[in-house]
VOVO-745906 format. One record per residue: x, y, z of N, C-alpha, C, O in turn; residue in one letter. Coordinates in steps of 0.05 Angstrom, whole numbers, padded with zeros to 5 digits, always signed. Layout:
N
XYZXYZXYZXYZA/...
This chain:
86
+01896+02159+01600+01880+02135+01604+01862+02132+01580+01849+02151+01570X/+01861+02107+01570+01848+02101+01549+01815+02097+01554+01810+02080+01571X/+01797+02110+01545+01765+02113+01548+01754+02075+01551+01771+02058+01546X/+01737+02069+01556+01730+02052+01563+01692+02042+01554+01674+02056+01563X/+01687+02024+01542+01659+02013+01526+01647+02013+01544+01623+02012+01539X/+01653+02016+01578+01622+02007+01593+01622+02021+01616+01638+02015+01633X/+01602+02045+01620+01597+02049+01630+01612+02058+01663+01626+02077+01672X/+01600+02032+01673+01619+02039+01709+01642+02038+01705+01655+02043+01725X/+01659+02032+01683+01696+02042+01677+01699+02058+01675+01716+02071+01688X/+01680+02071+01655+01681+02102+01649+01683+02115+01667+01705+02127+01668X/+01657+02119+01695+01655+02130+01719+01684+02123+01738+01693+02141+01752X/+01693+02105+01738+01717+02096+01756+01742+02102+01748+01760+02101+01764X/+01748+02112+01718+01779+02119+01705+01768+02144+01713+01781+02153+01732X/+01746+02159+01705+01744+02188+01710+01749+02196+01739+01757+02219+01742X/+01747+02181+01762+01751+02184+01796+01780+02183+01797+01792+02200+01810X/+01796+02163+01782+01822+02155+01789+01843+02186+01773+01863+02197+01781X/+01827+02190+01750+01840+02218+01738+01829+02247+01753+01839+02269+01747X/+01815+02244+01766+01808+02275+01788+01831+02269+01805+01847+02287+01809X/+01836+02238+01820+01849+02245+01842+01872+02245+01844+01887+02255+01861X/+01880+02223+01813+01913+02224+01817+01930+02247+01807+01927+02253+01784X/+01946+02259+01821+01972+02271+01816+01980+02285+01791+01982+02266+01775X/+01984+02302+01781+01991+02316+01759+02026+02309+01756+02038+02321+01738X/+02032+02302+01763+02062+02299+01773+02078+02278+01770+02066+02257+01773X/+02096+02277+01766+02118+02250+01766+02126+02238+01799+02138+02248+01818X/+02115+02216+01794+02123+02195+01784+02092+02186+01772+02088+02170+01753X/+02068+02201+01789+02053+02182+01778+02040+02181+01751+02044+02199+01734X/+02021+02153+01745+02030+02154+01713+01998+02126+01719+01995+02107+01733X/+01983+02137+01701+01963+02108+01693+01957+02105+01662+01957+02121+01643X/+01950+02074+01662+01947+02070+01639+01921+02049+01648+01919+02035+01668X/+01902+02052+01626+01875+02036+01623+01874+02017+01596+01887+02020+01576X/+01856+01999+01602+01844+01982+01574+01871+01970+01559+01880+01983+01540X/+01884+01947+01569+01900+01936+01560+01902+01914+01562+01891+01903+01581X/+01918+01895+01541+01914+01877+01539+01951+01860+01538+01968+01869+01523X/+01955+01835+01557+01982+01830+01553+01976+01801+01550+01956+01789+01558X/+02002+01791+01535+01996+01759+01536+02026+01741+01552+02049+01740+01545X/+02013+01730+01576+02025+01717+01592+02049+01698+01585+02052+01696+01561X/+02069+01681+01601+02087+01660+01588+02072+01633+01582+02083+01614+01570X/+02047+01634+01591+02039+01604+01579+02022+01615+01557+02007+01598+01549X/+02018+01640+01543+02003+01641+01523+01981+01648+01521+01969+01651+01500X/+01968+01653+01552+01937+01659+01563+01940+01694+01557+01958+01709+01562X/+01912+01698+01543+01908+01735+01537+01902+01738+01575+01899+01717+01589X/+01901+01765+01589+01897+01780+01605+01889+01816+01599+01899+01830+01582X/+01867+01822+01617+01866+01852+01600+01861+01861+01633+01850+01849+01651X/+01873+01887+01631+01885+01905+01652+01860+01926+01651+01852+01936+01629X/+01847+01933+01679+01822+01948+01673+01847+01977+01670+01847+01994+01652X/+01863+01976+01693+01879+02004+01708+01900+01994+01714+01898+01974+01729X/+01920+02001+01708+01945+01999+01717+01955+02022+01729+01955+02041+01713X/+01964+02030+01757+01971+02050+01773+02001+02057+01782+02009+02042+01800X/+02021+02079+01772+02046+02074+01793+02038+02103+01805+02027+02123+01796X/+02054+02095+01837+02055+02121+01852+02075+02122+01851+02091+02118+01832X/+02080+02130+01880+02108+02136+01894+02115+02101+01901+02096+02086+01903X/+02140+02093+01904+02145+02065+01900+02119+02046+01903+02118+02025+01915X/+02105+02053+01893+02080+02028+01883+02063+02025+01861+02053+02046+01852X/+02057+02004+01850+02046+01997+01830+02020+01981+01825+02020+01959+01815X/+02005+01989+01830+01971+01987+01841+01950+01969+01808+01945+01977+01785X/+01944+01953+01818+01929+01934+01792+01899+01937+01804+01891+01931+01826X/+01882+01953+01778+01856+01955+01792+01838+01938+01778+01837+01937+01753X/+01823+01926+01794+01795+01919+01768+01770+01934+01782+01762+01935+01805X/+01763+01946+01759+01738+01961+01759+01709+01941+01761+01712+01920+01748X/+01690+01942+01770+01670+01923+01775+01651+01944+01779+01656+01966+01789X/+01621+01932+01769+01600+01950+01774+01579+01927+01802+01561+01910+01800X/+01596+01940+01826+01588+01919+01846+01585+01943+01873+01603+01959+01877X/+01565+01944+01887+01548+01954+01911+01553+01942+01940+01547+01918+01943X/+01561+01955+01959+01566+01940+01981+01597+01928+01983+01613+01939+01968X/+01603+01913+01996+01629+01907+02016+01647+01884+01996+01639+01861+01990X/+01662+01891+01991+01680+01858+01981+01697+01861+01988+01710+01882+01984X/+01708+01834+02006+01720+01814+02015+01739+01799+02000+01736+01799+01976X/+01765+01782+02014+01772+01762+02000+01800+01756+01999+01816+01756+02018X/+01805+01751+01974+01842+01747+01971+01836+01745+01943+01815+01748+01930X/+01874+01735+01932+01881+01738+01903+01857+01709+01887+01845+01708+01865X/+01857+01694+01905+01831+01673+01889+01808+01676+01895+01795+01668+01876X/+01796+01682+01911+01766+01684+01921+01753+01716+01929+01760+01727+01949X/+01735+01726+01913+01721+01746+01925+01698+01743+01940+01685+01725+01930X/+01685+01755+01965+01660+01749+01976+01647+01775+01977+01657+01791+01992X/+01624+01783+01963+01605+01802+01965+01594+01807+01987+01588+01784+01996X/+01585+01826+02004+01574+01832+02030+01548+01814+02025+01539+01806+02047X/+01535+01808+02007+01513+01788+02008+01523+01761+02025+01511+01750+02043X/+01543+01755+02016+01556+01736+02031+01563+01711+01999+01572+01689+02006X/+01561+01714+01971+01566+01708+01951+01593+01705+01939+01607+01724+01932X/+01602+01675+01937+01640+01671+01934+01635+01667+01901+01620+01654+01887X/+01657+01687+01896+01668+01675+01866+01699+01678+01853+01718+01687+01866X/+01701+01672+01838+01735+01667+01831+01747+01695+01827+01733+01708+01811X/+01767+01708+01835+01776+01733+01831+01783+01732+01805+01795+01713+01795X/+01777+01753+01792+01781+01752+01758+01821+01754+01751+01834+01755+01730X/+01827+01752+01775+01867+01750+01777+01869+01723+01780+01892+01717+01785X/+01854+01704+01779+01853+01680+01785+01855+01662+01754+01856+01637+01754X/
């Protein structure tokens, strides 16, 4: 996993590398960047494979409960905003 400029990534790749697997299949990669078919940049906090799954994380320096779906997140404050997959 590639090190990370801020802080709560740092703390969150380091949690995801204690817990995941020494072992094949699984496999992560951090801090990346791909460019989509219409041309739009995207950057990948964590990319995860297990055992048949493939886990997309975003790291967030956020407290309390979140809520939501692929367009909308809601903070346990009760605060809506656009999911950064959006």
């Amino acid at each position: 996993m590639t090190k990370s400029q801020f802080d709560h990534e740092t703390a969150g790749l380091e949690i995801v590398r204690k817990l995941l697997p020494d072992i094949a299949p699984y496999r992560a990669w951090s801090n990346f960047e791909f460019r989509d078919n219409h041309g739009r940049w995207h950057e990948v906090d964590l990319l995860v494979l297990g055992r048949a799954r493939l886990h997309l994380v975003e790291l967030k320096y956020y407290s309390g409960t979140l809520h939501g779906n692929d367009q909308t997140w809601i903070r346990s404050g009760g605060r809506a905003e656009p999911s950064p997959s959006s």
